[in-house]
N, C-alpha and C positions, 0 to 999 in steps of 0.2 A: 306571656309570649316572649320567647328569648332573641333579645336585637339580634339582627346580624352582624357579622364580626366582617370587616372588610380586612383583604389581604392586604399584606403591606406593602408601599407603595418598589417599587426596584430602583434602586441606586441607577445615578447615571452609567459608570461603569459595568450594571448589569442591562442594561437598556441597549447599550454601545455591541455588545457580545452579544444579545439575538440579534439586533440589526446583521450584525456581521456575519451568524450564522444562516439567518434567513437570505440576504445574499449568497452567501455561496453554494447554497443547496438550489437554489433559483439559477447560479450560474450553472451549475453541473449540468439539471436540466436542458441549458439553452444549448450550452456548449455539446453536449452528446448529442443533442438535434439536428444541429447549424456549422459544428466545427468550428473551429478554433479564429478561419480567416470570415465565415458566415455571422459568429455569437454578434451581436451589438451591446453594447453597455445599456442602451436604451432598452432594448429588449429585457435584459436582466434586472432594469431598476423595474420596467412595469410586474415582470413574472414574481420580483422579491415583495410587491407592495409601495416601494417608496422611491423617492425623487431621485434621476439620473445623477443629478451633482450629489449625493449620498453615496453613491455608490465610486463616483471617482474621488471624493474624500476619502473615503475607508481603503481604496484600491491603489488610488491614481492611475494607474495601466490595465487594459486587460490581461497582459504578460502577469502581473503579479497578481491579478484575482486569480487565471490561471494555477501560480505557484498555490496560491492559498489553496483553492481546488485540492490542488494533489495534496500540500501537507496536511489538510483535513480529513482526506479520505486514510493515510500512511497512519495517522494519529490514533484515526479512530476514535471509539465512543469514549474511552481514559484520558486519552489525550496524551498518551504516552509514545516516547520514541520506541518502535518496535525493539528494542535491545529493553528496555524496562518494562516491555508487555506480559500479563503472566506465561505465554507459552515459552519465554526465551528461561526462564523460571522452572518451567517443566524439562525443555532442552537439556539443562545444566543439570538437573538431577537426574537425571536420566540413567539407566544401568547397564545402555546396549546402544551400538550405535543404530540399527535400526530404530531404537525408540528414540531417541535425539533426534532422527530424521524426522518421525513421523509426526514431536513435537512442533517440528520446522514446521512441518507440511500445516499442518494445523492451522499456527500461527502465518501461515503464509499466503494461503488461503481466505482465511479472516481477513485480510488487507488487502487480495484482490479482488475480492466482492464490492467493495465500494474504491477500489486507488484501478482496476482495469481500462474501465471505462476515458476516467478523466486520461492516463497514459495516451492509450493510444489517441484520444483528442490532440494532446502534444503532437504523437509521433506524427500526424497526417499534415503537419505544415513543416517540413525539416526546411523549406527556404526560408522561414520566419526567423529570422535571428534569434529575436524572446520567447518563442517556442520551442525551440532548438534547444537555448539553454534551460528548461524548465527539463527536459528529458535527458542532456549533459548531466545536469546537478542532479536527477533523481539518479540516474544510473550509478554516477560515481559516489554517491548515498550506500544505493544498493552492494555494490563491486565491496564498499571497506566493509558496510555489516555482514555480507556472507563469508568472506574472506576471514572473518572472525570464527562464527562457526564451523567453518570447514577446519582449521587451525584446531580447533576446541577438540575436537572430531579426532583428526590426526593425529594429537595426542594422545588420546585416550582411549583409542580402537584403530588400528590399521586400517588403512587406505586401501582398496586394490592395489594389488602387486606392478609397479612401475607407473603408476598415478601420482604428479607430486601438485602440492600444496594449489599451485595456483594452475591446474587442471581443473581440479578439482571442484574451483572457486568457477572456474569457466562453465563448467557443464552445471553447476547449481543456479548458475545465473541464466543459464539457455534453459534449460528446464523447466523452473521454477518462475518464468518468465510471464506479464499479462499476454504476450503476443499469444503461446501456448495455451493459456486458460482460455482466453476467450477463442479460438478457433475451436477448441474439445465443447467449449458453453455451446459455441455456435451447430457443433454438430450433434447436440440432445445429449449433452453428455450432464449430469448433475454433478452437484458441489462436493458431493459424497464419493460418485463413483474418480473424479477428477483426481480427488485429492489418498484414495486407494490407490490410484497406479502411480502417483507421480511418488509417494511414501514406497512402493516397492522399485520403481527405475530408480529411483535413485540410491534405494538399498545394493542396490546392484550392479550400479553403474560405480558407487562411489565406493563403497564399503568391501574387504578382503572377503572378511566372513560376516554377511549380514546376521544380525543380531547374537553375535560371540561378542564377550569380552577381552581383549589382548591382555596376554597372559603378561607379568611384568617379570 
């Protein structure tokens, strides 16, 4: 009869990293229930498993479990900053700006499936000063990496006719927006058909000649 093989046991440092993930999926939970000024730490140490003072160890504030929130959801399952995610990868090779958009869209999509939620948590206390700046700092996150893309864009395929640069960066940012997703979620709209129209408004909104290449 062959022993059993026991797993081997996890480093502290791997121990620390579920903890910490099992917290913030615990807070997500609380916080999309209760809101931002409702969530309790307590609340979140019993939903995660483990002792309140664990969780303001790893946190200290609910402002920064908060930020952890969103930069976990922004990360995603790689754990990558959206600019090193593979759709930003597909974007760049891209042969049309249509397809670069739809790249976007993709990838943009992907990260408000799980980053919608915890935002507008944010957005619903703008008195909270650490709330406040959780939605400051993710915006102006957001504002430099589209600002890049749109730039990449304009490069390499024409803009609408009298469209410049940081119009352009405006309306990807209104658009492409969680406030927008989640109203379209809210009104039976799927992930599929969302991210179909938001990949042609924006063909069309942003782009001269959707899916031409600018002749050099």
């Amino acid at each position: 009869m062959a022993e059993a093989v026991n797993p081997p046991k996890r480093t502290r440092r791997e121990q620390a990293a579920a903890t910490r993930e099992r917290i913030i999926r615990a807070a997500v939970e609380v916080f999309s229930e209760a809101g931002f000024m409702g969530a309790r730490m307590g609340d979140i140490a019993t939903r995660s498993g483990v002792a309140v003072q664990t969780v303001y160890f790893t946190f200290h504030t609910k402002a920064e479990l908060l930020q952890a929130c969103f930069d976990h959801a922004v990360l995603g399952p790689e754990r990558l900053p959206p600019m090193e995610q593979p759709f930003f990868a597909d974007l760049v090779a891209a042969r049309s700006g249509r397809a670069a958009l739809a790249a976007f869209v993709d990838g943009n999509t992907a990260i408000l499936t799980r980053a919608a939620v915890i935002k507008e948590v944010a957005e619903s206390a703008p008195h909270e000063p650490d709330a406040a700046a959780v939605v400051a700092n993710s915006e102006r996150l957001r504002r430099e990496g589209l600002s890049q893309i749109v730039a990449l864009i304009a490069d390499r395929w024409s803009l609408r006719a009298g469209l410049t640069v940081e119009d352009a960066t405006d309306l990807l940012l209104m658009l492409s927006s969680s406030g927008t997703y989640l109203t379209l979620r809210r009104y039976g709209w799927s992930d599929e058909k969302y991210a179909a129209w938001l990949a042609d408004t924006l063909a069309k909104q942003l782009l001269e000649r959707p899916g031409r290449r600018r002749e050099r």
